[in-house]
C-alpha positions in Angstrom: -42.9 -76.0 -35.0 -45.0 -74.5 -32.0 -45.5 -78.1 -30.6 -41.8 -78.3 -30.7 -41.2 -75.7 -28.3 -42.4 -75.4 -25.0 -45.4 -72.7 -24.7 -43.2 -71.1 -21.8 -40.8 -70.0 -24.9 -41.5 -66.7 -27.1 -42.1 -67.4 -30.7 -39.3 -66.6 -33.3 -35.8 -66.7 -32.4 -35.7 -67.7 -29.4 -38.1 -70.5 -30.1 -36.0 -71.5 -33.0 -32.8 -72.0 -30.7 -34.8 -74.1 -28.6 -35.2 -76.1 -31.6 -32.3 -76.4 -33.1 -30.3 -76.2 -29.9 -32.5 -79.5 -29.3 -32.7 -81.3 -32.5 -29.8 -80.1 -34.8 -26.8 -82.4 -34.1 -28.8 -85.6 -34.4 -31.5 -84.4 -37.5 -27.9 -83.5 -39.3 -25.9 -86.8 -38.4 -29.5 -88.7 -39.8 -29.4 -86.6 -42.6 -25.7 -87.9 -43.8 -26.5 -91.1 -43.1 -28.5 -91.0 -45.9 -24.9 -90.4 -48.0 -25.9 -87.6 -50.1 -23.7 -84.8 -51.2 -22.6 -82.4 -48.5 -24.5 -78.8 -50.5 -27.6 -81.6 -51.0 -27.5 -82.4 -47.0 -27.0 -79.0 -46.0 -30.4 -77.9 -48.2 -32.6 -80.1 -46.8 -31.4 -79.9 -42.9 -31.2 -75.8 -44.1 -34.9 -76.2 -45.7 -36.4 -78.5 -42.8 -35.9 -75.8 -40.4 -37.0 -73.0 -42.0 -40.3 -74.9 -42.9 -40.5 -75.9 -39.3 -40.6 -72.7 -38.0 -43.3 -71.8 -40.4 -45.6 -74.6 -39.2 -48.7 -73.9 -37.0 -49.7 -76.0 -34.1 -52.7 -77.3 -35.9 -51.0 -78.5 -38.5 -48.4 -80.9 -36.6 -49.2 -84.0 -35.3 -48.9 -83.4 -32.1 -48.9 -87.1 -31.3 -45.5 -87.6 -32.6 -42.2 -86.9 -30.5 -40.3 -83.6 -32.1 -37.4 -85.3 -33.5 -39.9 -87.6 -35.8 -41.6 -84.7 -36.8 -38.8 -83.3 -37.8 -37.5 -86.7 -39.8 -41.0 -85.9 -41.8 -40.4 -82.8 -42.6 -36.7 -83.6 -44.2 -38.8 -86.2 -45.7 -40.3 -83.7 -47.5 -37.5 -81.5 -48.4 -35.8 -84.8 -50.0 -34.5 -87.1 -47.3 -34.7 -90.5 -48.6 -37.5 -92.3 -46.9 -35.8 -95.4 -46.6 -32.9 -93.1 -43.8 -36.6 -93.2 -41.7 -36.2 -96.8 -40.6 -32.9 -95.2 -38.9 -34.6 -92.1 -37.2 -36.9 -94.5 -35.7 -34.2 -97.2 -34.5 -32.2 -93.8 -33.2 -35.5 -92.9 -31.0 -36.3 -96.2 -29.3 -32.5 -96.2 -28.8 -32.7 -92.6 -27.1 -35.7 -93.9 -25.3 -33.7 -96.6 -23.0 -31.1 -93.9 -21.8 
């Protein structure tokens, strides 16, 4: 989660709103794209989060935009893989802007 946030930024909570000031609204409209039910949805964006902010910088790619890093961890927390194709169609799309 460190990589996410700027170095400038304290760790904790203030790091965290930096994060999910930055990332929230589109990892959540991703995340019911996917069409699961609403308590499911609100689990895994709930669970992504909290295991972001757990993360050390060592052990994110750091090679990856935020947002994607972010689609990984859902991923993990039961995100079907196949919502990914969108994530990545939603960056290049962010990208040209």
């Amino acid at each position: 989660m460190l990589s996410l946030i700027p170095k400038s930024q304290a760790p904790d909570q203030q790091a965290f709103e930096f994060c999910y000031d930055r990332y929230a609204a589109k990892l959540w409209g991703l995340i019911l794209t996917a069409n699961l039910p609403v308590e499911e949805s609100a689990i895994i964006f709930t669970n992504t989060f909290l295991k972001a902010c757990r993360i050390r910088d060592d052990q994110i790619a750091s090679n990856q935009p935020g947002f994607i890093q972010l689609v990984h961890l859902a991923c993990s927390e039961g995100l079907p893989a196949t919502v990914l194709k969108l994530a990545f169609q939603m960056k290049s799309q962010s990208d040209q802007f």
